[in-house]
C-alpha positions in Angstrom: -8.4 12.1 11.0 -6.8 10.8 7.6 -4.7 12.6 5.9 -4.7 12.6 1.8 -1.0 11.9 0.6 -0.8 10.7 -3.0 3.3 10.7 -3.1 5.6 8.0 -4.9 6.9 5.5 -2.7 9.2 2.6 -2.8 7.8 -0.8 -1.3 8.8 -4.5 -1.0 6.4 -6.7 -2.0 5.8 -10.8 -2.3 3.9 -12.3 -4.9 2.2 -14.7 -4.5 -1.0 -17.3 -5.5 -4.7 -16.4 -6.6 -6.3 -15.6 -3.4 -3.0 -13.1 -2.3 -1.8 -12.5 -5.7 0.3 -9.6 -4.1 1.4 -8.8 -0.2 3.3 -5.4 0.3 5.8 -6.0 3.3 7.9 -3.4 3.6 7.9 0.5 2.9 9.7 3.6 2.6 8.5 7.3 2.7 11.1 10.1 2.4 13.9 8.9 4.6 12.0 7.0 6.5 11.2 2.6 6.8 7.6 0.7 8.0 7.6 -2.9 8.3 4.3 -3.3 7.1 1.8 -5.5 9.5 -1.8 -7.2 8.2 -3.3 -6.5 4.9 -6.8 -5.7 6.6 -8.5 -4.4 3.0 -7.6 -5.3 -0.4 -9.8 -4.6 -4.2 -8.7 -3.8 -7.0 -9.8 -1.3 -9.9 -9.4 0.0 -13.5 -7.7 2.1 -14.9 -8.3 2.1 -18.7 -5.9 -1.2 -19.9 -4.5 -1.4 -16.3 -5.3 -3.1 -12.9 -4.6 -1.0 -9.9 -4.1 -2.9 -6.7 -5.5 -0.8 -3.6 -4.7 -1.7 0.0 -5.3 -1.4 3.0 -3.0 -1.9 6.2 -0.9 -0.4 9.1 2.7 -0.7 9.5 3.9 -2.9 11.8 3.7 -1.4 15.1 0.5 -0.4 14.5 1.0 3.7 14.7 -0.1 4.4 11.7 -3.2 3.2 9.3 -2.1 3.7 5.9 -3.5 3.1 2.0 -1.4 2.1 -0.7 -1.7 1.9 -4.4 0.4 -0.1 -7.0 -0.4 0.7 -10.5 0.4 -2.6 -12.8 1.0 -0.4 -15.9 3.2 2.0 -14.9 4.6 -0.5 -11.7 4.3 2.6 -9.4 3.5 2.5 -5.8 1.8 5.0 -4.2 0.8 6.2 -0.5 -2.7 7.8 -0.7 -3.8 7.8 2.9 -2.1 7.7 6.3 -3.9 8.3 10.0 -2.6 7.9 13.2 -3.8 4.8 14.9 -5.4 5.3 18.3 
């Protein structure tokens, strides 16, 4: 079962060319870190001027399946989903 987060979080990420234009690798939520595994899903949307890059992935260990959002305009990341991988 997913749970709905929408909180601010702070991410490392790599840019890089036209087919991966961005690759989050690394994560934190409250006081805790994710090395982030696999981008398995990536689009992106609109958001009136703005792209908003949506992915998603699970962390490295593969406990938890998690969606991330980072918001070109306002350069915000933010968690949006997590679940519990099984």
């Amino acid at each position: 079962m997913s749970l709905t987060i929408n909180e601010r979080i702070t991410v490392v990420a790599v840019f890089g060319d036209k087919d991966s234009p961005l690759t989050p690798v690394h994560m934190r939520w409250g006081k805790k870190q994710y090395k982030l595994g696999k981008v398995d899903f990536y689009h992106t949307t609109r958001d009136g001027n703005h792209t908003v890059h949506h992915f998603s992935l699970t962390d490295d260990a593969q406990s938890m399946y998690m969606k991330l959002a980072f918001h070109s305009g306002s350069l915000v990341w933010t968690l949006q989903e997590t679940e519990a991988c099984q």
